[in-house]
Backbone as ProteinMPNN parsed JSONL, in Angstrom:
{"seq_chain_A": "XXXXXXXXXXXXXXXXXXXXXXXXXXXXXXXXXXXXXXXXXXXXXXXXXXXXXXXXXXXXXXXXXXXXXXXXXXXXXXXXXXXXXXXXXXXXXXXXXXXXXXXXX", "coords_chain_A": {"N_chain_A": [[45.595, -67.107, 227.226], [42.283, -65.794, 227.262], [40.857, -64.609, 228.898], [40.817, -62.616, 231.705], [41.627, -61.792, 235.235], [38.284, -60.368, 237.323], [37.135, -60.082, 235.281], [33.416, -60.76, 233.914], [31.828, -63.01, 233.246], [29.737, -65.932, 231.789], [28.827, -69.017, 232.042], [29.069, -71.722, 229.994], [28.797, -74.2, 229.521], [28.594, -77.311, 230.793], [27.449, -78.107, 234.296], [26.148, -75.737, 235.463], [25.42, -74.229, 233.725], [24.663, -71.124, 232.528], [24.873, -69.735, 234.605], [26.192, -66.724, 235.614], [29.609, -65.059, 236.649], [31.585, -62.931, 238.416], [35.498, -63.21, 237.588], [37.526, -64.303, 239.572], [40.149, -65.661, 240.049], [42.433, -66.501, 238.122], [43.833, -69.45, 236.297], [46.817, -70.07, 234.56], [49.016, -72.563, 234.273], [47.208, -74.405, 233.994], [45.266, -73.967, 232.524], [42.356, -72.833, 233.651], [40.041, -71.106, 235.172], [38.768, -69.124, 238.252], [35.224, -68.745, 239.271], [33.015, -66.359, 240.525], [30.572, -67.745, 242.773], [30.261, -69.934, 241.103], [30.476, -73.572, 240.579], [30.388, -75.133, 242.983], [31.837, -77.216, 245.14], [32.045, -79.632, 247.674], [34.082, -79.572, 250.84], [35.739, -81.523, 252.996], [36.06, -80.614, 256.29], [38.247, -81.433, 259.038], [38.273, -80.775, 262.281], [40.632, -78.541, 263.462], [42.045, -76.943, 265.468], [41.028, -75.681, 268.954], [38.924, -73.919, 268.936], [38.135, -74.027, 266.019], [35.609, -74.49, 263.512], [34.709, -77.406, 262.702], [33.463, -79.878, 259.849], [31.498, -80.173, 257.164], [32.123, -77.803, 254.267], [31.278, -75.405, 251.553], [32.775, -74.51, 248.732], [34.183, -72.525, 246.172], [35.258, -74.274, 243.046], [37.819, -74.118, 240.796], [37.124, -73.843, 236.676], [36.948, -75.162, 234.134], [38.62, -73.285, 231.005], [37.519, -72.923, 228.569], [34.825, -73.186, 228.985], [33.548, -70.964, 229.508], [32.456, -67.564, 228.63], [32.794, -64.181, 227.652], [31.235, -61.831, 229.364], [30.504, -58.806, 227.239], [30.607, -55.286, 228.646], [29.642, -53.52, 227.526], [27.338, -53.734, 225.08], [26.347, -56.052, 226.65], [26.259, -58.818, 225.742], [27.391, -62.246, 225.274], [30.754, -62.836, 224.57], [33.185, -63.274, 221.758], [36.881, -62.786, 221.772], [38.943, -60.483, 220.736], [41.879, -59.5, 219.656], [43.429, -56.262, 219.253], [45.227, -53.259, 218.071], [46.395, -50.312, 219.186], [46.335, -46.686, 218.628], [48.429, -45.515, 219.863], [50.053, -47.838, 219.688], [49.793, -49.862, 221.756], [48.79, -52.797, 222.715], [45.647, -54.842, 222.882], [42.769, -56.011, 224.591], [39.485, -56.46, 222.813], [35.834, -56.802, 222.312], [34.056, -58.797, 220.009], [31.447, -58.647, 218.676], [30.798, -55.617, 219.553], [33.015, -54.243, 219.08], [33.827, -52.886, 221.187], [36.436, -51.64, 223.753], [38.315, -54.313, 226.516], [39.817, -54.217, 227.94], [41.325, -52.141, 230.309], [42.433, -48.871, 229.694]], "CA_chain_A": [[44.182, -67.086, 227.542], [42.277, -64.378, 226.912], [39.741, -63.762, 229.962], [41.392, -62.291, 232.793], [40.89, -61.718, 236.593], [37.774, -58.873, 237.032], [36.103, -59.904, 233.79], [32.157, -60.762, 233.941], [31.666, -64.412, 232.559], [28.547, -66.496, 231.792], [29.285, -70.513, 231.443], [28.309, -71.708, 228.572], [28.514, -75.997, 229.25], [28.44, -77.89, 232.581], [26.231, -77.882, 235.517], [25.941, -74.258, 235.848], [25.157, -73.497, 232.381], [23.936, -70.07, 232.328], [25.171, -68.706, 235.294], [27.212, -65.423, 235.26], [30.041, -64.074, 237.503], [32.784, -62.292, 238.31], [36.36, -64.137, 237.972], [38.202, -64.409, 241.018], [41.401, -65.944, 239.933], [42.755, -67.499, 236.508], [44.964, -70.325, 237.028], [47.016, -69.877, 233.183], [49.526, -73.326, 233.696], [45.917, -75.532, 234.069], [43.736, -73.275, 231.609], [41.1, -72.885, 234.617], [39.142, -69.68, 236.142], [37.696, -69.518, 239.051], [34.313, -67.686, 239.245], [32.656, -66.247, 241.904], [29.248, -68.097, 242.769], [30.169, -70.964, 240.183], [30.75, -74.711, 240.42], [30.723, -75.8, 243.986], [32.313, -78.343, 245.638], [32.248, -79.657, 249.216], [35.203, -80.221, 251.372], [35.386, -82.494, 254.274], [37.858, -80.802, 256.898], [38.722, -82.045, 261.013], [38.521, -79.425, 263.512], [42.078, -78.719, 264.23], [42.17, -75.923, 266.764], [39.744, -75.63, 269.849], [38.029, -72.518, 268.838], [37.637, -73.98, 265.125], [34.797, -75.293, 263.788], [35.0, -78.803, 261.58], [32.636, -80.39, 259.013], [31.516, -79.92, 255.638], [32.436, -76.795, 253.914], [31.12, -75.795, 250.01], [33.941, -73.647, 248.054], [34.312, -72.698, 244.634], [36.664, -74.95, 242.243], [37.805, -74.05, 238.878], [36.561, -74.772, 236.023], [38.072, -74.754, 232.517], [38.4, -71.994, 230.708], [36.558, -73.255, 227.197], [33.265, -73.431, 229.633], [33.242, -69.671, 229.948], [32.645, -66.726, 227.401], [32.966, -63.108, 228.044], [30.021, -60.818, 228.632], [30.522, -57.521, 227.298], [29.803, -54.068, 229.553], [28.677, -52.363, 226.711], [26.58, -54.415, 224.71], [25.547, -57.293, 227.244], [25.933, -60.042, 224.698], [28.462, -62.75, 225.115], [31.227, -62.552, 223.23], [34.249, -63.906, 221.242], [37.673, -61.542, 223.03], [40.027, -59.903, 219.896], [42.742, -58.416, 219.384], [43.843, -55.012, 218.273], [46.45, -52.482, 218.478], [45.768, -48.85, 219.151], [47.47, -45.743, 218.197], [49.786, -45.969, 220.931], [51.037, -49.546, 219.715], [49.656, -51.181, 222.868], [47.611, -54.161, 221.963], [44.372, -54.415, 224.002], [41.572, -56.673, 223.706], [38.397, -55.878, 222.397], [34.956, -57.265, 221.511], [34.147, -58.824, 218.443], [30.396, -57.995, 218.739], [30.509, -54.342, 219.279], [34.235, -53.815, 219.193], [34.25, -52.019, 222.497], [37.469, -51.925, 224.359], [37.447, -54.441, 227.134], [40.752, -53.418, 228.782], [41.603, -50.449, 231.059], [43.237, -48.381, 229.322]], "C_chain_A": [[43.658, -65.659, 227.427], [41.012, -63.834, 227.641], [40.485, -63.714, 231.511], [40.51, -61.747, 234.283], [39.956, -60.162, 236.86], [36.592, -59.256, 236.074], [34.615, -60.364, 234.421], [32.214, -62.023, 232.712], [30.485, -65.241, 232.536], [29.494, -68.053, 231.141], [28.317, -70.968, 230.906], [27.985, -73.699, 228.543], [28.745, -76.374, 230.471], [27.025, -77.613, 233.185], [25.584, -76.831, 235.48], [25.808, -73.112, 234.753], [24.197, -72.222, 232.437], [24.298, -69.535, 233.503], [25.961, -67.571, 234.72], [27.912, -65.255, 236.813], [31.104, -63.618, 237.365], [33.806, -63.113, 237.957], [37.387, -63.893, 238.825], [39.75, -64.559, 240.715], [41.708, -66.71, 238.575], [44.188, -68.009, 236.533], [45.675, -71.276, 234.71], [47.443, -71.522, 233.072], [47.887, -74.109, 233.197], [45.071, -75.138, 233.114], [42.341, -73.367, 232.45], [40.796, -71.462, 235.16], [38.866, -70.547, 237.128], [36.733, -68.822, 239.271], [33.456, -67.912, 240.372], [30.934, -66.916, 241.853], [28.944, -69.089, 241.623], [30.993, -72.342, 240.635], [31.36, -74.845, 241.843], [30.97, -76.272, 244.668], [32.297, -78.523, 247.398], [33.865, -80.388, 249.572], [35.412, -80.492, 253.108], [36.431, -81.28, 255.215], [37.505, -81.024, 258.164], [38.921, -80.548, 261.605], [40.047, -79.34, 263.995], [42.626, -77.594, 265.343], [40.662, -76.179, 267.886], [38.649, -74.854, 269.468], [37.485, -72.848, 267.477], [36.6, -75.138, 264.49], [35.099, -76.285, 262.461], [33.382, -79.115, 261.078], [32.329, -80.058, 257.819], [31.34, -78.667, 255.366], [32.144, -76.862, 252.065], [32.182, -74.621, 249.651], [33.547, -73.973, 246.476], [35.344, -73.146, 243.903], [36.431, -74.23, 241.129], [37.605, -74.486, 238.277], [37.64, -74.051, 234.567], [37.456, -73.661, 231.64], [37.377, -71.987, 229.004], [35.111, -73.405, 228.114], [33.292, -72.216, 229.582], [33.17, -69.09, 228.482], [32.198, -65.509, 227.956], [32.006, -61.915, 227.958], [30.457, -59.385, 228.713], [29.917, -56.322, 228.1], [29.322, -53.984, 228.436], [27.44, -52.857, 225.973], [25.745, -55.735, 225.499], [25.596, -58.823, 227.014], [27.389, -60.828, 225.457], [29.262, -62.875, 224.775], [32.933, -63.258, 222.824], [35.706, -62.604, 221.904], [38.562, -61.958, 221.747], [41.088, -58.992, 220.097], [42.987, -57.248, 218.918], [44.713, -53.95, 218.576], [45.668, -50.659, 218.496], [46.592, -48.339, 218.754], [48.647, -45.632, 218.484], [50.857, -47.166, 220.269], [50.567, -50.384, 220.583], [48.708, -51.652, 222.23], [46.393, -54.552, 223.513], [43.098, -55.149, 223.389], [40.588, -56.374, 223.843], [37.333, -57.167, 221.821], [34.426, -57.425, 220.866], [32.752, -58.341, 217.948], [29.934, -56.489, 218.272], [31.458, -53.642, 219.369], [34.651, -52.398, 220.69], [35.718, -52.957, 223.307], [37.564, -52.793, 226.057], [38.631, -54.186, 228.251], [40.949, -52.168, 229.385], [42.433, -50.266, 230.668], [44.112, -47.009, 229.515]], "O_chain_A": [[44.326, -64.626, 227.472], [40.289, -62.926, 227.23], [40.628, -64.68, 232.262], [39.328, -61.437, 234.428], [40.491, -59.063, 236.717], [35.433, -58.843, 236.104], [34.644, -60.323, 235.651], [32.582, -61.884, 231.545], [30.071, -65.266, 233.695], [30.355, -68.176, 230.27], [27.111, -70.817, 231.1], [27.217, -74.308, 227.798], [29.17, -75.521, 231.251], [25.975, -77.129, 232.764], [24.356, -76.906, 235.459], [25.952, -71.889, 234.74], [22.98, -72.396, 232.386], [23.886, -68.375, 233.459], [26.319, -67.503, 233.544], [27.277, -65.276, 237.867], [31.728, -63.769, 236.314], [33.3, -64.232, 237.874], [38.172, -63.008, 238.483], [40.537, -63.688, 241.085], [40.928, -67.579, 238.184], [45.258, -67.423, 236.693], [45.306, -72.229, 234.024], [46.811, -72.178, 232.244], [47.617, -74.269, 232.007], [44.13, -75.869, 232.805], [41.347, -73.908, 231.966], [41.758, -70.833, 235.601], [38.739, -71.768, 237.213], [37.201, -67.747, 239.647], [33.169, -68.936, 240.992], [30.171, -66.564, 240.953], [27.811, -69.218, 241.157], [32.144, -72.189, 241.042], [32.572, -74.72, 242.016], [30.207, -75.931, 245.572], [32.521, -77.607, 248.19], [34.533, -81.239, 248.986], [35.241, -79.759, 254.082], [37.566, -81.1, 254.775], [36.329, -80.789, 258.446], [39.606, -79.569, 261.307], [40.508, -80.084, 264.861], [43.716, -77.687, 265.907], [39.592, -76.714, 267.598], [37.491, -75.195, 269.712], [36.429, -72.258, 267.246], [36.647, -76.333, 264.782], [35.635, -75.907, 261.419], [32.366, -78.75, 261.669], [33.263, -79.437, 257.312], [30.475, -78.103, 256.037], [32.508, -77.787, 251.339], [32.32, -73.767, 250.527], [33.018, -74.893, 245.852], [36.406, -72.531, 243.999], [35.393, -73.826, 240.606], [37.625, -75.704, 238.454], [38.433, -73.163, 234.252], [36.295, -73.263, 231.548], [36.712, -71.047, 228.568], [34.237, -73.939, 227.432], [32.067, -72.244, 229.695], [33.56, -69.65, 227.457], [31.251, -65.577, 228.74], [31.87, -61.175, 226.984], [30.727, -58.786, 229.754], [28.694, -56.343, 228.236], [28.239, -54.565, 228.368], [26.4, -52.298, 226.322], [24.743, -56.281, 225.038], [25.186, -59.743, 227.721], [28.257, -60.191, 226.054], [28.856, -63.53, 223.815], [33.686, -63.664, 223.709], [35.315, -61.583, 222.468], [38.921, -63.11, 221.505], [41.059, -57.893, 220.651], [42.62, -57.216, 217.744], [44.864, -53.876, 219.795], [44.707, -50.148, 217.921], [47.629, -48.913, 218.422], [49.662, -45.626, 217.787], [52.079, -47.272, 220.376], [50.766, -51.589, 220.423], [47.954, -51.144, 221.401], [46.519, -54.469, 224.735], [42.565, -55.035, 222.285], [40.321, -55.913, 224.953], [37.689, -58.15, 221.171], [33.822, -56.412, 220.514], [32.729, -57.679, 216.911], [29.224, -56.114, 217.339], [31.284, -52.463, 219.678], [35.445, -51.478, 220.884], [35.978, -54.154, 223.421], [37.002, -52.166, 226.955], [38.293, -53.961, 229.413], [40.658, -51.142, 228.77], [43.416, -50.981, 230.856], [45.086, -46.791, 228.794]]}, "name": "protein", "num_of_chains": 1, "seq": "XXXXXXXXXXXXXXXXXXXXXXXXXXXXXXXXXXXXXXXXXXXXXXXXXXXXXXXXXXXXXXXXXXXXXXXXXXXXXXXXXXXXXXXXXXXXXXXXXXXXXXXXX"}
């Protein structure tokens, strides 16, 4: 996969088409992100301590990773995430847009 945890993502199909956010966690066996302030879900839970409180709770689920596409810092635009090797040899991906580097390097 080739958008990792950190990146800046706008979803591109679903509910939440056009949001943008951060990604929180990227879950590789499933091919799923999870992004912050995207795709909602409620979950029922029972009060199970005295002090805690029960009832409906909204959280963010993952969503698949073909719903997302990668917005570049430098340019802004959305963008397709390439490959390329540097001088060094390390390989480091880059955007196909405006070929800015999108790894810390």
């Amino acid at each position: 996969m080739r958008v990792t945890k950190g990146d800046l993502v706008k979803v591109i199909a679903g509910d939440d088409r056009g949001k943008t956010g951060k990604v929180l966690r990227v879950l590789a066996n499933e091919r799923r992100v999870l992004v912050e302030g995207v795709h909602f879900v409620k979950r029922h839970t029972r009060r199970t301590r005295q002090d805690q409180q029960g009832g409906i709770l909204e959280k963010e689920a993952p969503i698949h990773v073909s719903n997302v596409k990668v917005v570049c810092p430098k340019c802004g635009k959305i963008t397709s995430v390439g490959k390329r090797s540097l001088a060094s040899g390390k390989r480091v991906r880059s955007c196909k847009q405006c070929g800015e580097i999108l790894d810390k390097v």
